[in-house]
C-alpha positions as CSV (number, residue, x, y, z in Angstrom):
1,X,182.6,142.6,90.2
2,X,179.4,144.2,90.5
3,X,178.2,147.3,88.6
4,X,177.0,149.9,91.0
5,X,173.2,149.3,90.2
6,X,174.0,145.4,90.9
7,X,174.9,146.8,94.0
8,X,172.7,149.0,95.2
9,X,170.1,145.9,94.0
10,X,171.7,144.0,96.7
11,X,171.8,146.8,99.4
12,X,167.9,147.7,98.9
13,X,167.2,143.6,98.8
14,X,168.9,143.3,102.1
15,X,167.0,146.4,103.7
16,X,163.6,144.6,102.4
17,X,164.9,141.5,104.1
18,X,164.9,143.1,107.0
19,X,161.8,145.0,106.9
20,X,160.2,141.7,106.1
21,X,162.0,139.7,109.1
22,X,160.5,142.6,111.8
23,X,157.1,142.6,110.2
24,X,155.9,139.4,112.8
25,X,157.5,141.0,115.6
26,X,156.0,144.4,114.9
27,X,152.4,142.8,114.6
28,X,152.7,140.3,117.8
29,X,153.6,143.3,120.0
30,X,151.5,146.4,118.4
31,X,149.5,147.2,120.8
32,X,151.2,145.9,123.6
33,X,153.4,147.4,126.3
34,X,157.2,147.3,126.9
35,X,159.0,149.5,129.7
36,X,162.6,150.2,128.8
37,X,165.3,151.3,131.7
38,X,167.7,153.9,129.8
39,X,170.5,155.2,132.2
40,X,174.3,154.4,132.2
41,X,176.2,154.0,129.1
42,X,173.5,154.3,126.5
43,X,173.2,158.3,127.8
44,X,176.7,159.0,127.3
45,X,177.3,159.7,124.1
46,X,175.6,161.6,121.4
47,X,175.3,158.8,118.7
48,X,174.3,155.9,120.6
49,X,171.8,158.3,122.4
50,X,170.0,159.2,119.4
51,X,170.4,155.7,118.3
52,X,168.2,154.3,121.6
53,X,166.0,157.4,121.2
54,X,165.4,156.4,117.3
55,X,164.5,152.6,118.7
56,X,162.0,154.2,120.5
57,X,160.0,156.1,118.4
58,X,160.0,153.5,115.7
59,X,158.5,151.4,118.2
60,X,156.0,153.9,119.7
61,X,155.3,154.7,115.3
62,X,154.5,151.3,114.7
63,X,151.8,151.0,117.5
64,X,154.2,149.6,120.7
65,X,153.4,151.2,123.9
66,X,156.5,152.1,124.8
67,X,157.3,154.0,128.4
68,X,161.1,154.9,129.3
69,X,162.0,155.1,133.2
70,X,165.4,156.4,133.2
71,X,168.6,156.9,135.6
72,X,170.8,159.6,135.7
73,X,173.5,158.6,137.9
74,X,176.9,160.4,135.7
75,X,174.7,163.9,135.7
76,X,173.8,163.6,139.5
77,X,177.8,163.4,140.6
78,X,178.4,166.1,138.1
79,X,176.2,168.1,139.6
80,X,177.0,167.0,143.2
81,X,180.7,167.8,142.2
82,X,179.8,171.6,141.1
83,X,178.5,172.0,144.2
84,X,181.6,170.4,146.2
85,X,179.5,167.6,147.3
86,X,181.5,164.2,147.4
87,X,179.1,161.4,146.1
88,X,178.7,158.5,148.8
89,X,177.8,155.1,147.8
90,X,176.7,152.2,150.7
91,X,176.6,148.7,148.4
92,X,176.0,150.3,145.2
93,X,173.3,152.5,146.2
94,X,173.5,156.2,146.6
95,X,173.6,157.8,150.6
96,X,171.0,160.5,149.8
97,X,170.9,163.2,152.1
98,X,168.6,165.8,152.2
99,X,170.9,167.9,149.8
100,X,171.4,164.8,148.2
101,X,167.5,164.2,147.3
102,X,167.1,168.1,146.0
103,X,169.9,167.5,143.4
104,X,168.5,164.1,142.4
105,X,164.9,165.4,141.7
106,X,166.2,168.5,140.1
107,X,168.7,166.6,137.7
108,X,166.3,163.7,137.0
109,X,162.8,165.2,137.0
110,X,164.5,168.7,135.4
111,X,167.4,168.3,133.2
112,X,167.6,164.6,132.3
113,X,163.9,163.6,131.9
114,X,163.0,166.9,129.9
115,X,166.2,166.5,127.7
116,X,165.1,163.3,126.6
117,X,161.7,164.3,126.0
118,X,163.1,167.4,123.9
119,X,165.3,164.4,122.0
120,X,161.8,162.1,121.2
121,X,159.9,165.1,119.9
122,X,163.3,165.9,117.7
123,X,163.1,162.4,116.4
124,X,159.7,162.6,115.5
125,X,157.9,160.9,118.8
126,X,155.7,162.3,121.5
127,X,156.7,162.7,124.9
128,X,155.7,163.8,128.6
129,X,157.9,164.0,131.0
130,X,156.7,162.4,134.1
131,X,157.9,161.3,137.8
132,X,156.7,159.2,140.7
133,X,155.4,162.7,142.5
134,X,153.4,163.3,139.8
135,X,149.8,162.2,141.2
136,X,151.4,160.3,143.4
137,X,152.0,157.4,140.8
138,X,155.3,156.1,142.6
139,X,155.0,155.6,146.6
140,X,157.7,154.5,148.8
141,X,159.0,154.0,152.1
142,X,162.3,154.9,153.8
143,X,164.6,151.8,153.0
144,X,165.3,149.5,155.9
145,X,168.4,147.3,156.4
146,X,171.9,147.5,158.2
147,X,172.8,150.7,157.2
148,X,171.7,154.0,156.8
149,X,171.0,154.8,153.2
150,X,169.0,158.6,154.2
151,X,166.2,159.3,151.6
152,X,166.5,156.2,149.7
153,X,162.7,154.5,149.3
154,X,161.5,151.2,149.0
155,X,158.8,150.9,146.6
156,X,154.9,150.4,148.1
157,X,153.0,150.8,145.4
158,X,153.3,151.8,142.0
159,X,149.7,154.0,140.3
160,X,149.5,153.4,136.4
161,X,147.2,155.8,135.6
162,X,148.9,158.7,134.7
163,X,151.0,156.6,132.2
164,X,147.9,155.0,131.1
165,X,146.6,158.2,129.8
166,X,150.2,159.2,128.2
167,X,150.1,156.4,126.1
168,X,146.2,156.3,125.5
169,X,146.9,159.7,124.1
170,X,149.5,158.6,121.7
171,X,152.8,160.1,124.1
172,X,155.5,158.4,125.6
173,X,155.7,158.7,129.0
174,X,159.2,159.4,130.3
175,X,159.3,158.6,134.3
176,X,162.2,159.9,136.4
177,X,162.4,157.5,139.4
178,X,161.4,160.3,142.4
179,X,158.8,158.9,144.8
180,X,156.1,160.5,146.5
181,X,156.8,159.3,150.4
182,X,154.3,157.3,152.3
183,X,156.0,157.5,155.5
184,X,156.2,161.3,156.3
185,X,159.0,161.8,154.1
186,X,158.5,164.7,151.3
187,X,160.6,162.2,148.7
188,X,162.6,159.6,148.1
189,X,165.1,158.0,145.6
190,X,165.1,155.1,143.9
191,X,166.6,152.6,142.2
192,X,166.3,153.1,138.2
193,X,166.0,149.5,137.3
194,X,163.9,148.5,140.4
195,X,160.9,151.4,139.5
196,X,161.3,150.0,135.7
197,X,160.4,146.3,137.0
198,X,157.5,148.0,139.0
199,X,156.3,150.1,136.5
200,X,156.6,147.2,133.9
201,X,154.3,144.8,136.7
202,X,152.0,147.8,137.2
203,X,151.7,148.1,133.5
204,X,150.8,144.9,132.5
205,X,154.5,145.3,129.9
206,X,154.8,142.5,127.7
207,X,158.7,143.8,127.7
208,X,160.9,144.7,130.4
209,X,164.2,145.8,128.8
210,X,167.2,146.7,131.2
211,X,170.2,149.0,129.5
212,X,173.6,147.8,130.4
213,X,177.1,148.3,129.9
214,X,177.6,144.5,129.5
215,X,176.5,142.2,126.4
216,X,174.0,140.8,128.7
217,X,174.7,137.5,131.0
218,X,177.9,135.7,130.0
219,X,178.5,131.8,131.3
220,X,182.4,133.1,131.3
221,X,182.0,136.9,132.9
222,X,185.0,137.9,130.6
223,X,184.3,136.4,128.0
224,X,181.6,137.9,125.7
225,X,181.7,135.5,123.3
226,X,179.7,133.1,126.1
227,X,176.5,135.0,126.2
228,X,173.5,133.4,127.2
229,X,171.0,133.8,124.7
230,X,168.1,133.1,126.7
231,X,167.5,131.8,129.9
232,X,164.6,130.3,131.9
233,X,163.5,131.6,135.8
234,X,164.5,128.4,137.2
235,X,168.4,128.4,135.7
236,X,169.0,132.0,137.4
237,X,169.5,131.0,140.8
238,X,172.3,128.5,139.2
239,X,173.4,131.1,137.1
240,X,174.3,132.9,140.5
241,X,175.6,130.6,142.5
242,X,178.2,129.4,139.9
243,X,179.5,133.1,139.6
244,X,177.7,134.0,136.2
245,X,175.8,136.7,137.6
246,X,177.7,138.5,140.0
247,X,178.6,142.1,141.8
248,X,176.0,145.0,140.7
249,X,174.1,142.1,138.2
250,X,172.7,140.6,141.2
251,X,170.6,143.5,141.9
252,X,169.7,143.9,138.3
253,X,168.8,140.4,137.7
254,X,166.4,140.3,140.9
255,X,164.4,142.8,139.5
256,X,163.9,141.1,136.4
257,X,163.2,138.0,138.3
258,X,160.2,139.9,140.2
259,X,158.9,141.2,137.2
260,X,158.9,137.7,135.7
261,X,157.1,136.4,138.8
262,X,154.8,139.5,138.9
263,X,153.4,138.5,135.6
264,X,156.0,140.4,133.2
265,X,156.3,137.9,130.4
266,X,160.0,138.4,129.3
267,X,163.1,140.5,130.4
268,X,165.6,141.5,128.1
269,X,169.4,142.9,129.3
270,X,171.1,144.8,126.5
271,X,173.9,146.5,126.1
272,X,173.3,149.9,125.5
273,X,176.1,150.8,123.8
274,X,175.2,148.8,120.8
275,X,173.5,150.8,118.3
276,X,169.8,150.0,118.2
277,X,170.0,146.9,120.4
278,X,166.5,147.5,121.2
279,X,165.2,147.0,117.5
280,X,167.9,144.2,117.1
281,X,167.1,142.6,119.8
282,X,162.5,143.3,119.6
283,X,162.4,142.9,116.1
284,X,164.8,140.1,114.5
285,X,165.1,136.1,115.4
286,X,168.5,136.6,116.6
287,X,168.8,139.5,119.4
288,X,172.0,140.3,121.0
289,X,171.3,140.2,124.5
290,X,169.7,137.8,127.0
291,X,166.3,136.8,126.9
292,X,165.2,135.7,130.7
293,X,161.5,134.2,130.4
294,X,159.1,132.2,133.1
């Protein structure tokens, strides 16, 4: 049996370990940019909250450039529901009335992007809250297909220069996903994971990372045990056909193969409710989501 300083020997060994398997990651992506999607599951409870918001000021400490774009879906329907508004989905995206679009900029560019600025600066980061109004930086056009989806934008072009001088300045920019409208229309929502890809293009990111409530892609859907560890740009359109990626992951996965194609040099998915999957995942040789690369 050990003796309690044999122990704490092997705790402080392991923790050096560790510090000493990050130290190549840390100095191949100082410097460099990642854009991380937080929305979902990762913002619903306190611990695994503070555990994403931890990842990212290590990261942003340690020289990353690290910009968050985030969702906000849960807080939108509660506040739709105080209201007495019923929350209307068409194929997974929100119907966004005019109503609609004043309770998404005030929950996301209000209470949820300033909240998680208030939670970086608590944790010992730097943060401005930012959205695609804000000098114009996100533009967008009123979404076109067979149905009728109100305020909800298509991107047209994504400014970096306001988050550009955020993270020049040492801040972490924190981008609610409202767009300035390019068509006559004052707004327009849109799609968290779909301005992150954007962003991450118009950024140059050496990183895209998309929060999840899954492990990441799974050859056997219910079966976690099957994840996919990495995958190249070629095997996703397999990957969909055969029913790997499926439902509301098709959506998510084309974004991350536009990024790829835009020049983004790796996509990660994560689960969000694992506790510091971003450093996991950034800064060891295993990771525990999947890795999509050119």
């Amino acid at each position: 049996m050990n003796t309690p300083y044999e122990t704490e020997h092997v705790s402080l060994t392991a923790r050096a370990a560790v510090l000493s398997e990050a130290l190549p990651h840390i100095r191949n992506f100082s410097g460099k940019t990642v854009v991380v999607k937080y929305g979902g599951n990762a913002m619903q409870t306190e611990e695994i909250k503070r555990a994403v918001i931890s990842d990212i000021v290590l990261l942003s400490l340690v020289g990353v450039r690290v910009v968050v774009v985030h969702g906000g879906g849960p807080e939108i329907n509660d506040m739709l529901a105080r209201v007495g508004k019923e929350p209307r989905f068409i194929g997974g995206l929100r119907y966004t009335d005019g109503e609609t679009m004043d309770i998404v900029q005030m929950v996301l560019a209000g209470k949820v992007g300033k909240d998680l600025c208030s939670l970086i600066t608590e944790a010992g980061g730097k943060a401005v809250g930012l959205c695609g109004l804000d000098g114009a930086m996100i533009t967008a056009v009123r979404k076109q297909g067979k149905s009728d989806y109100g305020l909800v934008g298509e991107i047209a072009e994504v400014d970096p220069r306001l988050c550009n001088v955020a993270l020049d300045s040492g801040y972490i920019p924190v981008v609610s996903t409202v767009a300035q409208g390019d068509d006559g229309a004052a707004a327009y929502n849109i799609n968290a994971d779909t301005a992150a890809a954007e962003i991450a293009v118009s950024l140059g990111a050496a990183k895209l990372i998309l929060l999840t409530d899954i492990r990441g892609l799974c050859r056997d859907p219910k079966d976690e045990e099957t994840l996919i560890h990495a995958a190249e740009l070629s095997e996703i359109p397999g990957l969909i056909k055969n029913g790997v990626v499926t439902g509301g992951m098709i959506p998510k996965v084309d974004c991350c193969v536009r990024a790829i194609r835009k020049g983004v040099s790796r996509v990660h998915i994560l689960d969000g409710r694992i506790p510091h999957s971003i450093l996991i995942e950034m800064l060891t040789n295993t990771g525990v989501g999947t890795m999509i690369t050119p």
